[in-house]
C-alpha positions as a Markdown table, in Angstrom:
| # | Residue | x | y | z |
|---|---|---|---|---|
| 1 | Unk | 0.0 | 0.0 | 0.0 |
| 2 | Unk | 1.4 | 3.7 | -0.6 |
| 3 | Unk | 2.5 | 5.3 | 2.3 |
| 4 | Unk | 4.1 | 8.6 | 0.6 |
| 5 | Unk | 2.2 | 11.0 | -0.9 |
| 6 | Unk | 3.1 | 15.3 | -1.9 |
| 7 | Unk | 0.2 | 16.2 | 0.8 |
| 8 | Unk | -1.6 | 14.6 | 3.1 |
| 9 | Unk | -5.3 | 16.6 | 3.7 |
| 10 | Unk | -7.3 | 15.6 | 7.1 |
| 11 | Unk | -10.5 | 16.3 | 6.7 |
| 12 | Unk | -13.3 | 16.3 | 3.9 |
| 13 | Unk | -15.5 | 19.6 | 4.4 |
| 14 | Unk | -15.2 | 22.8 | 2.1 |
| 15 | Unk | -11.3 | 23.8 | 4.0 |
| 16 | Unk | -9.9 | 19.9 | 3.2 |
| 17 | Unk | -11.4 | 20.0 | -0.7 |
| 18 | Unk | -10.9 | 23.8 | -1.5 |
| 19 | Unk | -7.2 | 23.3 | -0.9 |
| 20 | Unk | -7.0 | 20.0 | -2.7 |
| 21 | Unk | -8.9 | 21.7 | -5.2 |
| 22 | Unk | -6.0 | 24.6 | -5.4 |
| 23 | Unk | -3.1 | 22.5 | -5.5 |
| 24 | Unk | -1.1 | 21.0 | -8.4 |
| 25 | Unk | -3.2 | 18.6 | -10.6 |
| 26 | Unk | 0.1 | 16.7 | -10.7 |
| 27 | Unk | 0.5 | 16.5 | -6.6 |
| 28 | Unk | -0.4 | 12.9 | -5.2 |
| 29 | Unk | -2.5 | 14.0 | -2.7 |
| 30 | Unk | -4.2 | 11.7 | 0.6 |
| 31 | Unk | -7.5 | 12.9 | 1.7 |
| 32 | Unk | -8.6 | 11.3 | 5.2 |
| 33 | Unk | -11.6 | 11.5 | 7.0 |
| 34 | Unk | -12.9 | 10.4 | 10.2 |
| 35 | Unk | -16.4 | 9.3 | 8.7 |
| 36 | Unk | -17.7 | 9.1 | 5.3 |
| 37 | Unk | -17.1 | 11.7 | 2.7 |
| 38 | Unk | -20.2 | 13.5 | 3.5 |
| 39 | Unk | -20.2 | 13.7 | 7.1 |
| 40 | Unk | -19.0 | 16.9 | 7.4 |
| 41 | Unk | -20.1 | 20.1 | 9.8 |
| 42 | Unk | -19.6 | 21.7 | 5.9 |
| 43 | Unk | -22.5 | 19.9 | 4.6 |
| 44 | Unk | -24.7 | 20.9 | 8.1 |
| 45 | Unk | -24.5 | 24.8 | 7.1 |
| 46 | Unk | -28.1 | 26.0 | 6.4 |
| 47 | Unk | -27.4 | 29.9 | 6.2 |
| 48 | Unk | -25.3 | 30.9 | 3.4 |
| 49 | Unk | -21.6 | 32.2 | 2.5 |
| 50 | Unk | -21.0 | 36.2 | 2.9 |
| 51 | Unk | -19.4 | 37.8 | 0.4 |
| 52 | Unk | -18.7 | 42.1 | 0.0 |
| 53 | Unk | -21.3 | 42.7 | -2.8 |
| 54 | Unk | -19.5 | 46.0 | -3.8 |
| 55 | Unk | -16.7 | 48.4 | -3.2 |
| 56 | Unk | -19.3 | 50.5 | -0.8 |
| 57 | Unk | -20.0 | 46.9 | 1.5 |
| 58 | Unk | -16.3 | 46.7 | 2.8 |
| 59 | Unk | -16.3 | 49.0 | 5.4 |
| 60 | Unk | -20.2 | 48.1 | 6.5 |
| 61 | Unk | -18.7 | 44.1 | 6.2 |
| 62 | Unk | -15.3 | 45.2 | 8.1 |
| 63 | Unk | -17.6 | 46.7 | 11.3 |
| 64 | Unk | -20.0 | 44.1 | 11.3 |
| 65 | Unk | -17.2 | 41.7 | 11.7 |
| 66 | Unk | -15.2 | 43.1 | 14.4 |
| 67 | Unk | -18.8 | 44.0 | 16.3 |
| 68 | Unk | -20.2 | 40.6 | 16.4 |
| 69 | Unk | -16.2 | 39.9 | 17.3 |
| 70 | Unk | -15.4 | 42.1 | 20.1 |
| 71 | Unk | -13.1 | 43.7 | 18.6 |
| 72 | Unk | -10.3 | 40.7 | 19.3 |
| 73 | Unk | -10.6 | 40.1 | 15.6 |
| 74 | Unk | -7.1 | 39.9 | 13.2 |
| 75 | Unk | -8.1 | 42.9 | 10.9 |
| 76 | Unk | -5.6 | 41.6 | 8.5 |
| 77 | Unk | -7.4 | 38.4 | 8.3 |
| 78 | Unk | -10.5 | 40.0 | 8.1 |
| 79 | Unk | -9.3 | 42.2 | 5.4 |
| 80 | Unk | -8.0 | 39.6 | 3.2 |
| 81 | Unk | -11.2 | 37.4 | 3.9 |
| 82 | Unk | -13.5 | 40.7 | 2.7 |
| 83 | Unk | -11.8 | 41.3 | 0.0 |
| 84 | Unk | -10.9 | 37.2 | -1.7 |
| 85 | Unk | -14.8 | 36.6 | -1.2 |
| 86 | Unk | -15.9 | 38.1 | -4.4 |
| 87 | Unk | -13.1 | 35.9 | -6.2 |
| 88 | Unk | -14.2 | 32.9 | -4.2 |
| 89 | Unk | -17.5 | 33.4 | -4.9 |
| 90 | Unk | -16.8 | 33.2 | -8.3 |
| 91 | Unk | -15.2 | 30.1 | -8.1 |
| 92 | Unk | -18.2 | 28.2 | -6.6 |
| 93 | Unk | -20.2 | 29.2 | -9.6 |
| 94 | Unk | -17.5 | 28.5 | -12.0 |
| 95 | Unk | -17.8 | 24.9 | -10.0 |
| 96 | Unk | -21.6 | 24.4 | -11.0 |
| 97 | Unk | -23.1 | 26.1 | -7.0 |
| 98 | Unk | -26.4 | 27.4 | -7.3 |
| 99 | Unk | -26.8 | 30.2 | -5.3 |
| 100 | Unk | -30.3 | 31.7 | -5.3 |
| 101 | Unk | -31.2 | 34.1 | -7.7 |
| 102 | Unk | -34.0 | 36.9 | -8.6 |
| 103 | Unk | -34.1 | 38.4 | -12.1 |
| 104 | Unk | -30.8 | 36.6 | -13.1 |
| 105 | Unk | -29.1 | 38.3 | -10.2 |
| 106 | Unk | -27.5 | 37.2 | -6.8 |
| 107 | Unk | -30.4 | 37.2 | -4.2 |
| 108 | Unk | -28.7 | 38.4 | -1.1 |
| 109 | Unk | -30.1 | 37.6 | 2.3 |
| 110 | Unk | -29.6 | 39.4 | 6.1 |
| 111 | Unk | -29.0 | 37.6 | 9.5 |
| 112 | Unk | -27.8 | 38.6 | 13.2 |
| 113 | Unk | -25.2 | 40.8 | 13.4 |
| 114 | Unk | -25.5 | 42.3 | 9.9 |
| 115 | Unk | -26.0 | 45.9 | 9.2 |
| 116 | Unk | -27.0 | 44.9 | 5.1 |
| 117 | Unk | -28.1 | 41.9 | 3.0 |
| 118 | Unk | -24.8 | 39.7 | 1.9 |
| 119 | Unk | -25.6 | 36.2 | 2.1 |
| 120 | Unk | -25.8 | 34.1 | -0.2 |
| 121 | Unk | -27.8 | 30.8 | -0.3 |
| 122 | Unk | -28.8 | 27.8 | -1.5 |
| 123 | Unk | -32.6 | 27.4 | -0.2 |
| 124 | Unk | -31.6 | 26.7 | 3.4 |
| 125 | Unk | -29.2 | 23.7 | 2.3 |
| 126 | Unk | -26.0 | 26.1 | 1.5 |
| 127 | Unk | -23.5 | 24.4 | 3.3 |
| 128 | Unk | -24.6 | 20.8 | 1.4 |
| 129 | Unk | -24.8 | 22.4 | -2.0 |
| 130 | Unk | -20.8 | 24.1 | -1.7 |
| 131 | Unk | -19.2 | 20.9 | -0.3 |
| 132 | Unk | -21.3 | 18.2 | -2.3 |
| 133 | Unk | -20.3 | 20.5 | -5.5 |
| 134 | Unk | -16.7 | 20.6 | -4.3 |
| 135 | Unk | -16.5 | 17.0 | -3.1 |
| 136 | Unk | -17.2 | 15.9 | -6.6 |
| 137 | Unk | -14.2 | 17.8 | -8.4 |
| 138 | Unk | -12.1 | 16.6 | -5.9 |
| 139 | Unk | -13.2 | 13.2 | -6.6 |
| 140 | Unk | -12.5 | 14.0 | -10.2 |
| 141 | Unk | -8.8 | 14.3 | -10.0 |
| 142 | Unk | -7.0 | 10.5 | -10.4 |
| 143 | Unk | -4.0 | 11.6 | -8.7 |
| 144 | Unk | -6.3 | 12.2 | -5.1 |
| 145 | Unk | -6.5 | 9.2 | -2.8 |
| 146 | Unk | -9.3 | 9.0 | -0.4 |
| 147 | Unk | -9.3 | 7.0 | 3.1 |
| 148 | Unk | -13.0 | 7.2 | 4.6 |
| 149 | Unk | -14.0 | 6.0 | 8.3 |
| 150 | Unk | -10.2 | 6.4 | 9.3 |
| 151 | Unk | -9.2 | 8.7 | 12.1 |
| 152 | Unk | -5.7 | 10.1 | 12.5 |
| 153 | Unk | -4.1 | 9.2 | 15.5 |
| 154 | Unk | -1.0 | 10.9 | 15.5 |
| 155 | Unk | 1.3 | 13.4 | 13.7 |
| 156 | Unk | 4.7 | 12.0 | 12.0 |
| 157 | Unk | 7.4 | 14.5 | 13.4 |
| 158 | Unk | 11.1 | 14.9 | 12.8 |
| 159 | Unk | 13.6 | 17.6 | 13.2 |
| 160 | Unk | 10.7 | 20.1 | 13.9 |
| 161 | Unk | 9.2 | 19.6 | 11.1 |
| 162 | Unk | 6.0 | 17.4 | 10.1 |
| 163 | Unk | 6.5 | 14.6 | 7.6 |
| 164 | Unk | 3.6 | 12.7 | 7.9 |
| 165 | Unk | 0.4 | 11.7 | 9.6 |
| 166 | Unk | 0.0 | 8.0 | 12.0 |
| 167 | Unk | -3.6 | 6.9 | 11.3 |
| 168 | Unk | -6.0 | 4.3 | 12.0 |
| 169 | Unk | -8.1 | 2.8 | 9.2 |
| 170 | Unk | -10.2 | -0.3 | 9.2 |
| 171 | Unk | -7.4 | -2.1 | 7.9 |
| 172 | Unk | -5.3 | -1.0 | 11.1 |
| 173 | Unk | -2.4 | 1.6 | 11.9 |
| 174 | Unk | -0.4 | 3.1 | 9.4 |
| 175 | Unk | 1.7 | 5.9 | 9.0 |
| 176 | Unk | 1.5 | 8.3 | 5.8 |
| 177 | Unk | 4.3 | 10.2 | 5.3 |
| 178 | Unk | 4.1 | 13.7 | 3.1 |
| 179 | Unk | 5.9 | 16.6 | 2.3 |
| 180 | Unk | 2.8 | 19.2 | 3.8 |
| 181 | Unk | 0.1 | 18.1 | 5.8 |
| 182 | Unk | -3.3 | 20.5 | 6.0 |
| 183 | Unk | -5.3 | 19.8 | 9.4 |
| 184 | Unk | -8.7 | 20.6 | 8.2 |
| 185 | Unk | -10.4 | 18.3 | 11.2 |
| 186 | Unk | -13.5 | 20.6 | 11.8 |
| 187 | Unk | -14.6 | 21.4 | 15.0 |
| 188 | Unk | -14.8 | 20.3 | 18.5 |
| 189 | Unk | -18.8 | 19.9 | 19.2 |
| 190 | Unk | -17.9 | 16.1 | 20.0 |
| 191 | Unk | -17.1 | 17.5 | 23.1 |
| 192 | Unk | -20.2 | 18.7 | 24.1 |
| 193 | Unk | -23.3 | 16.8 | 25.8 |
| 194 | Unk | -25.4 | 19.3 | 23.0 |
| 195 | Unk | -23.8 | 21.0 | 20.2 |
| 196 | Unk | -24.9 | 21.1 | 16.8 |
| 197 | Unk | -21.9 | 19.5 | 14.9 |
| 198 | Unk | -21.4 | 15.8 | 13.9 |
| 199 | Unk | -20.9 | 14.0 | 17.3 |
| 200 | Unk | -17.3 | 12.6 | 16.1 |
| 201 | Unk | -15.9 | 15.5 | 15.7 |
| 202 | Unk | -13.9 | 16.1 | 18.7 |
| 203 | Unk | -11.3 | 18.2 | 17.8 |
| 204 | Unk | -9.0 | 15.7 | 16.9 |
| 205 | Unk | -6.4 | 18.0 | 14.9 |
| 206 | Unk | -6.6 | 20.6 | 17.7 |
| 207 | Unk | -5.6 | 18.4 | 20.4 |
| 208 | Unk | -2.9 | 16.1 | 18.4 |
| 209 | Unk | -1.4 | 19.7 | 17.3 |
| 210 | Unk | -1.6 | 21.1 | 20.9 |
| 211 | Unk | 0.4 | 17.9 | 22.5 |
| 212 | Unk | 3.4 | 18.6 | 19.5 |
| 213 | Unk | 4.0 | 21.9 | 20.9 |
| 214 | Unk | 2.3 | 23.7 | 18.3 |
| 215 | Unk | 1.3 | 26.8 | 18.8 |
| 216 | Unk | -2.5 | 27.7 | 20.1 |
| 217 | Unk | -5.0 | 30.7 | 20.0 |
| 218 | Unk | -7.9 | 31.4 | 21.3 |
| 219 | Unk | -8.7 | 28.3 | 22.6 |
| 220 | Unk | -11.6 | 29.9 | 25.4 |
| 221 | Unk | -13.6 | 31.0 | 21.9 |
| 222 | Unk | -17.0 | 28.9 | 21.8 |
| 223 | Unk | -19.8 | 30.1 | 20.1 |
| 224 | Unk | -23.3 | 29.2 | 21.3 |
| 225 | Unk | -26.2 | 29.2 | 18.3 |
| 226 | Unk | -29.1 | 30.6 | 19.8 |
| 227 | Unk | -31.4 | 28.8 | 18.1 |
| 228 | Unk | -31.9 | 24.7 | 18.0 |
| 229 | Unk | -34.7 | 22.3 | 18.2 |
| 230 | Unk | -35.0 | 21.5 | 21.6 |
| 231 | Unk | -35.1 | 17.9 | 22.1 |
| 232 | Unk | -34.8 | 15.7 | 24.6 |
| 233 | Unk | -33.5 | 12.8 | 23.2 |
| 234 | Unk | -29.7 | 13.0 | 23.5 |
| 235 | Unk | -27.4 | 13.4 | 20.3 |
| 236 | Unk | -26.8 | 16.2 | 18.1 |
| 237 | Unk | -29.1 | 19.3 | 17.7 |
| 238 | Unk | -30.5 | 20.3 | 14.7 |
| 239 | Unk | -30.0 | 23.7 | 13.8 |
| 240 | Unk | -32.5 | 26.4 | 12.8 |
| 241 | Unk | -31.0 | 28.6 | 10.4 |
| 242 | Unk | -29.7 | 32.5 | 11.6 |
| 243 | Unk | -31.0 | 33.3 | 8.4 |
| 244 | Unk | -34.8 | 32.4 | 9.7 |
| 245 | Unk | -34.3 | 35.2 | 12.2 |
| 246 | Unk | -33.1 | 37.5 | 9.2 |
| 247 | Unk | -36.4 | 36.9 | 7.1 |
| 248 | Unk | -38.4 | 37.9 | 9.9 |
| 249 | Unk | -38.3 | 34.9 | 12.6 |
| 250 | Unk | -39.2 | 36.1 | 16.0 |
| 251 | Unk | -38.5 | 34.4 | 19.5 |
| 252 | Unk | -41.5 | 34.2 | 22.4 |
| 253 | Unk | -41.8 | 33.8 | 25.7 |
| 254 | Unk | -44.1 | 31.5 | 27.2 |
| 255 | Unk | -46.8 | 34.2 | 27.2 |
| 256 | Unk | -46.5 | 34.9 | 23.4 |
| 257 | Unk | -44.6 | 38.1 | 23.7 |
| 258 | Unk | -41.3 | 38.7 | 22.1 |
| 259 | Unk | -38.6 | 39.6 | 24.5 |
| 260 | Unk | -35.4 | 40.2 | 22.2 |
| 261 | Unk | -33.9 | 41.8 | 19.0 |
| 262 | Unk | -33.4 | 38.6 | 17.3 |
| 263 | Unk | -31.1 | 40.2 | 14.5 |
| 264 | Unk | -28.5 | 41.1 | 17.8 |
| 265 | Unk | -24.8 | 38.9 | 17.1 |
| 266 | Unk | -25.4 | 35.3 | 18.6 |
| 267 | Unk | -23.6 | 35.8 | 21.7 |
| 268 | Unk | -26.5 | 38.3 | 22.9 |
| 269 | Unk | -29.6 | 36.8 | 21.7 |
| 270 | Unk | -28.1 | 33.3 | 23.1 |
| 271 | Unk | -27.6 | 35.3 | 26.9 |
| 272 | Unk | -31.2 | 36.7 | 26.2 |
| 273 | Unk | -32.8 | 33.2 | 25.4 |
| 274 | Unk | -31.1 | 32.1 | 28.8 |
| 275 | Unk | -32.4 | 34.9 | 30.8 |
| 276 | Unk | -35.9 | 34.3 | 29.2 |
| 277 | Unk | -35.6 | 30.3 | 29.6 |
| 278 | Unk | -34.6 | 31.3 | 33.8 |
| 279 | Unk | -37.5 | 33.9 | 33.7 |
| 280 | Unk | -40.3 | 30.9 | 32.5 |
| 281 | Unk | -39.1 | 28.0 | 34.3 |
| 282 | Unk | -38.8 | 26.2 | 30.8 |
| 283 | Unk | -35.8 | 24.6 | 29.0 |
| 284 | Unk | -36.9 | 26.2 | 26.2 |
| 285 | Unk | -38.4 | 29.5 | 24.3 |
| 286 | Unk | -40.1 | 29.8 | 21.0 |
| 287 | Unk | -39.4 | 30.6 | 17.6 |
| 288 | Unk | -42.3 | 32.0 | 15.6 |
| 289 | Unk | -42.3 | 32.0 | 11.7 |
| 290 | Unk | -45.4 | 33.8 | 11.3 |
| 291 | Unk | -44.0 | 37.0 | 10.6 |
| 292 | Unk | -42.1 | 35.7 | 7.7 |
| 293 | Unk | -43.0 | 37.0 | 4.4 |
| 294 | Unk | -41.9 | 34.8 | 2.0 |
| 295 | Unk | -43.3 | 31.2 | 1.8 |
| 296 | Unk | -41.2 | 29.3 | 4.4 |
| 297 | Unk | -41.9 | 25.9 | 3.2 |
| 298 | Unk | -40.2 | 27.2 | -0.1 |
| 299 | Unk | -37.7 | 28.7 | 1.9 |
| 300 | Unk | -36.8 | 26.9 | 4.5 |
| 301 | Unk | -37.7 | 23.5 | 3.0 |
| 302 | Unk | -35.1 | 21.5 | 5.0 |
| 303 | Unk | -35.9 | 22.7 | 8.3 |
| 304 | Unk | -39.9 | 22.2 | 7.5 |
| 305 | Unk | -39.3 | 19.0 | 7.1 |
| 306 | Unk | -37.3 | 18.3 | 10.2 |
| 307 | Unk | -40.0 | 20.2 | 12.2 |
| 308 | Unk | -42.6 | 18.5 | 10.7 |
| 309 | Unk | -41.1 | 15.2 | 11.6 |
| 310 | Unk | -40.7 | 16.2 | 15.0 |
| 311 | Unk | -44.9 | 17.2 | 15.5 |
| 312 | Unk | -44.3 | 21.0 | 14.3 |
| 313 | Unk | -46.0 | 22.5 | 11.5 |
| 314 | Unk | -43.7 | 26.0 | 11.2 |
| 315 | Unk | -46.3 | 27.5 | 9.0 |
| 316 | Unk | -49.1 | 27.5 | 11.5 |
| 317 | Unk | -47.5 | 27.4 | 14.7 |
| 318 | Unk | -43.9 | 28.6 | 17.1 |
| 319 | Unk | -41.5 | 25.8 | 17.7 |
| 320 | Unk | -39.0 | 25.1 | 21.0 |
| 321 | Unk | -36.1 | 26.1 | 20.9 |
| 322 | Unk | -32.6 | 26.2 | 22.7 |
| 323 | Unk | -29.1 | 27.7 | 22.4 |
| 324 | Unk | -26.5 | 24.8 | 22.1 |
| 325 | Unk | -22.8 | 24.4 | 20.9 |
| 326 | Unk | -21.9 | 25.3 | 17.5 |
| 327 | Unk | -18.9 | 26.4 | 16.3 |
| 328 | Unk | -15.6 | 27.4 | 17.9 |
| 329 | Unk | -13.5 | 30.2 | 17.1 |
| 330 | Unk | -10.4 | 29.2 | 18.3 |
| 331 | Unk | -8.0 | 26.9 | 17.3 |
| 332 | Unk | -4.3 | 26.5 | 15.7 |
| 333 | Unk | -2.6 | 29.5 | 15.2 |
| 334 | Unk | -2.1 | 30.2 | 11.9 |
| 335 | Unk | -0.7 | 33.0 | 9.5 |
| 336 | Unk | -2.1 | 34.7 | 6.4 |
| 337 | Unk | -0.6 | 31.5 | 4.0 |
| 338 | Unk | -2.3 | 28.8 | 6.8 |
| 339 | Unk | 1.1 | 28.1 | 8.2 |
| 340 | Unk | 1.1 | 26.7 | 12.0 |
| 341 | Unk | 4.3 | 27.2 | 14.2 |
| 342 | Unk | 5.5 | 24.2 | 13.2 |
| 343 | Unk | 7.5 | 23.7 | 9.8 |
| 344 | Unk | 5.2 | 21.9 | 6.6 |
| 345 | Unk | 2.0 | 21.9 | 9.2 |
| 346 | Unk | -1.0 | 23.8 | 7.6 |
| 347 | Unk | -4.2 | 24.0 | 9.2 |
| 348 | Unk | -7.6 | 25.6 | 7.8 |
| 349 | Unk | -11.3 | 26.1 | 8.8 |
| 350 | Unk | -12.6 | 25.5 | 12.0 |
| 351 | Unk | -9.6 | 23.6 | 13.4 |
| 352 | Unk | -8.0 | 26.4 | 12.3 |
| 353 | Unk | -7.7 | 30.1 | 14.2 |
| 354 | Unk | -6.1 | 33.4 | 12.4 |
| 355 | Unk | -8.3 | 35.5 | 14.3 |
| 356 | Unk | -11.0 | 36.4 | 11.6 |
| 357 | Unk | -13.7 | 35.3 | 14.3 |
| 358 | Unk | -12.4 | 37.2 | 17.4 |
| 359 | Unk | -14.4 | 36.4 | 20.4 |
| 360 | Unk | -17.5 | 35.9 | 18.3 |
| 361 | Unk | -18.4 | 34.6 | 14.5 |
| 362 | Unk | -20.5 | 36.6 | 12.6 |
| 363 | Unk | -23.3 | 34.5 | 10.8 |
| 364 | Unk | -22.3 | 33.2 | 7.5 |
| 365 | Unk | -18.5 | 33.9 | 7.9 |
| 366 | Unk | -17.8 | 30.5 | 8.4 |
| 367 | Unk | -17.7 | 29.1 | 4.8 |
| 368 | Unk | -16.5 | 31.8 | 3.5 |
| 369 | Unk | -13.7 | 32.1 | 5.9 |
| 370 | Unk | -12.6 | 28.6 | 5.8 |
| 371 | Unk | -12.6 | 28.8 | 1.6 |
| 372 | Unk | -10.3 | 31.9 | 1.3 |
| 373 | Unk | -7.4 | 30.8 | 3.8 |
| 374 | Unk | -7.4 | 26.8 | 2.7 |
| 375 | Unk | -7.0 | 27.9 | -1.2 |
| 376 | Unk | -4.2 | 30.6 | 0.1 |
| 377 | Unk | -2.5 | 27.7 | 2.0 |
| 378 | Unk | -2.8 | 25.3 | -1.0 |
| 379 | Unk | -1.4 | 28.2 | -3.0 |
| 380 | Unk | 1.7 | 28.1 | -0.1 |
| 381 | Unk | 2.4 | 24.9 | -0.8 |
| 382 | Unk | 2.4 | 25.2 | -4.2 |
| 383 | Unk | 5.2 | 27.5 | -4.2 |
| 384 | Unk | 7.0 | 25.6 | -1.4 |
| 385 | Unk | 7.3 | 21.6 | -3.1 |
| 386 | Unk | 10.2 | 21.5 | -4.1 |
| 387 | Unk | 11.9 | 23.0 | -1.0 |
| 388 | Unk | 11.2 | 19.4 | 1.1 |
| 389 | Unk | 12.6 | 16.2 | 0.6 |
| 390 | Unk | 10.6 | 13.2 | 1.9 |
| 391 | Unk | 11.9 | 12.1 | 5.3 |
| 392 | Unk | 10.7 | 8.3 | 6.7 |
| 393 | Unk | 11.1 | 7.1 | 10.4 |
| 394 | Unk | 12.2 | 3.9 | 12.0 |
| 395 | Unk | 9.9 | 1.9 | 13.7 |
| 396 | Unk | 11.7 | 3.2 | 16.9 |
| 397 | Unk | 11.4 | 6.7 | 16.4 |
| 398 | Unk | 7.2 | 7.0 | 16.8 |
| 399 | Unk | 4.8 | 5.7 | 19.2 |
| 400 | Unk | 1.2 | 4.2 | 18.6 |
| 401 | Unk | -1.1 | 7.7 | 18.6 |
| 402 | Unk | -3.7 | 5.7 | 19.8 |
| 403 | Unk | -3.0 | 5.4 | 23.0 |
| 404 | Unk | -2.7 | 8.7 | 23.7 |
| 405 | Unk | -5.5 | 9.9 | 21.5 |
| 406 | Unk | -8.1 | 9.6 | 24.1 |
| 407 | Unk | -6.0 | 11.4 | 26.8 |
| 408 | Unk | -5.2 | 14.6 | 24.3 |
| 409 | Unk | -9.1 | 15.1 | 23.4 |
| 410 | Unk | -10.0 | 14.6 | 27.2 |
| 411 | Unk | -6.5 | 17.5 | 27.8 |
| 412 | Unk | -8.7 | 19.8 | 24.9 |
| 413 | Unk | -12.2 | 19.5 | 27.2 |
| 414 | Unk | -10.4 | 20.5 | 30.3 |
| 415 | Unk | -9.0 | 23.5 | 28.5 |
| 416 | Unk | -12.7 | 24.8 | 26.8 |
| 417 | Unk | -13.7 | 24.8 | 30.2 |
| 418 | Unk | -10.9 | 26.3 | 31.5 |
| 419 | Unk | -10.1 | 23.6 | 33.9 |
C-alpha cells in the first residue's frame, strides 16, 4: 500500500477539498476522514456564505465583523477574507453552485449581526450544495487518494518539522508520510453533551497539534447558536438557520410576547434566550415564523421538514427552541498562508484560528472564511514543493497515537472549560 504522498489533507469539508482543489493537478494528494465523505459540519451549514457585494460593503462588512467579534478580531485576516470573497465566490459558480437568484441576479439575504443583506444561499441547504459540489471535483482528480472511516491518531514528526500523519483505518495503523500536511479536522462539538456538529468531531487535529507543541489561539472562543430544536432525546441538535431570524423569525416567551432583538450577534440573543428560559421555568423558548413574508416551506424546505417530523407544523405554529454548541472560534494558530508554528504543518477552517472570528463569528462567515485561507495555504504549498525532501522514520522513532489519542481530546475539554 502507498504510504508517501506530496500532501496529506485531514479532513473532507469545504477547508480539506478547497485546498486540494487549489493545489497542483500533478501532486499525489491523501485525503482522510474520520467518517464518510459527507459527514462533514460543511455539509450541516443551512445559512449561506458572505461575500462584500460591492466596493461600498467593505467597510459596512469590516464593522460588522469586528462587532459581532469584540473587537479581538485579526483585521488583516478579516481584510484579506472581505476582500478574496468576491473571487471565491466566483469560483463556486464556475464549479456548477447554485446560489439563489431573482431576475438573473444574486439574491442576497440578512442575518444577526448584519448591518445589510450579503448572504448568499442555496434554499436553506447552503453548506450541502458548496461541499457536495466541491466534493465531486475533488473526486474527479485521479491523482487524489481517499481514506474514509479512518481517524488520525497521531502526527509524524522529525527535526521540527511534520513529515507525515500516523492513522488508523479499518485495515489497522499506518503511518503516511508527506511533504505538507493541512489539518482541516473541523470542530470540537464532539465534546459537548449538546452542540450542533457531527458527534465525532472532537477536535482531533486541535488536540494532536496542541500535544506537538504547536502553537494555540484562542482556545476559550466557543460560540453558542441561539437557536436549535429542543429535544430531549440525546445526540446532536438540529439547527434552525440565523438566516430564519433574518427573514423575519421572532423568539416568544411562554406568554407569546417577544422579548429580544433577534437580528443582535449570537452571543447576545443566546444570553437573552437564557435569561428568558430562567425567567419561565422552561428549558426552552419559542421561535415563531409567522411574521415571515416569503413562503417558508419554499424557503426553509429543510428545516420544515425536520419540524414537521418532529410534530411541528412551522407555517401554522412557534416551535421550541434552545441555544447549544456550534462552532468554535479558536484553534491553531495560523498566519495569512495557513502556516502553524510548526514547519510543513498547515491548518484551515474551524480547526483552524487566524483570528477572523475574534471572540465571536458573525453569521455566515464561516464558509467563507474557511474557503479563502485553505485555497491561500494550498497556493503556499504550491510554491514551497520543491523545498522538502521526503523524510521516513524507523519503527523506533514514533509511538502508537492511539493510546494517547483519548488522553489529548479529554486535555482539549479540560481547557474549553478552563479547567
Amino acid at each position: 500500500m502507498k504510504n508517501y504522498y506530496d500532501v496529506v489533507i485531514i479532513g473532507s469539508g469545504v477547508a480539506g477539498c478547497f485546498s486540494a482543489l487549489h493545489l497542483p493537478k500533478e501532486m499525489d494528494i491523501c485525503m482522510v476522514t474520520k467518517e464518510q465523505l459527507n459527514k462533514s459540519d460543511s455539509f450541516l451549514a443551512q445559512g449561506g456564505i458572505c461575500v462584500e457585494t460591492s466596493a461600498d460593503d467593505y467597510e459596512a462588512f469590516m464593522e460588522d465583523t469586528l462587532k459581532a467579534g469584540h473587537y479581538e478580531n485579526d483585521r488583516e485576516s478579516v481584510d484579506m477574507m472581505i476582500k478574496s470573497s468576491a473571487e471565491v465566490i466566483g469560483e463556486l459558480i464556475d464549479y456548477g453552485v447554485a446560489f439563489e437568484t431573482k431576475d438573473g441576479e444574486l439574491l442576497y439575504t440578512k442575518e444577526g449581526g448584519h448591518s445589510k443583506p450579503r448572504i448568499l444561499h442555496f434554499k436553506d441547504e447552503t453548506g450541502k450544495a458548496i461541499t457536495h459540489t466541491l466534493l465531486v471535483k475533488t473526486l474527479e482528480n485521479r491523482h487524489v487518494r481517499v481514506f474514509e472511516e479512518t481517524t488520525m491518531v497521531d502526527l509524524l514528526v522529525k527535526d521540527e518539522r511534520c513529515i507525515g500523519v500516523q492513522i488508523e483505518s479499518p485495515d489497522g495503523l499506518l503511518n503516511l508520510y508527506s511533504k505538507f500536511v493541512i489539518l482541516a479536522t473541523g470542530g470540537v462539538g464532539g465534546l459537548y453533551e449538546h452542540s450542533t456538529n457531527y458527534r465525532h468531531l472532537t477536535g482531533d487535529g486541535i488536540a494532536i497539534a496542541m500535544a506537538h507543541g504547536v502553537a494555540m489561539k484562542d482556545l476559550s472562543y466557543v460560540q453558542i447558536h441561539p437557536t436549535t430544536l429542543y429535544s430531549e432525546e440525546p445526540g446532536r441538535r438540529f439547527l434552525i438557520s440565523e438566516a430564519v431570524r433574518g427573514e423575519g423569525g421572532i423568539l416568544l416567551n411562554k406568554a407569546g410576547e417577544r422579548f429580544t432583538d433577534e437580528l443582535k450577534p449570537r452571543d447576545v440573543v443566546s444570553k437573552a434566550i437564557h435569561e428568558q428560559m430562567a425567567k419561565d421555568n422552561l428549558p426552552y423558548v419559542f421561535l415563531s415564523f409567522a411574521e415571515i413574508e416569503t413562503d417558508v416551506k419554499e424557503r426553509f424546505p429543510a428545516i420544515y421538514e425536520r419540524c414537521l417530523r418532529e410534530g411541528y407544523d412551522i407555517t401554522k405554529e412557534p416551535i421550541k427552541v434552545v441555544p447549544a454548541q456550534h462552532y468554535y472560534m479558536g484553534g491553531i494558530k495560523i498566519d495569512l498562508e495557513g502556516r502553524t508554528s510548526l514547519e510543513c504543518l498547515y491548518a484551515a477552517g474551524e480547526a483552524a484560528c487566524n483570528g477572523v472570528h475574534g471572540a465571536n463569528r458573525l453569521a455566515s462567515n464561516s464558509l467563507l472564511e474557511s474557503l479563502v485561507f485553505a485555497k491561500r495555504a494550498a497556493l503556499d504549498i504550491a510554491a514551497r514543493e520543491d523545498a522538502f525532501e521526503p523524510v521516513f522514520l524507523s519503527s523506533k522513532e514514533y509511538q502508537d497515537g492511539r493510546v494517547l489519542l483519548e488522553e489529548r481530546r479529554e486535555k482539549l475539554k479540560g481547557v474549553l472549560r478552563n479547567e
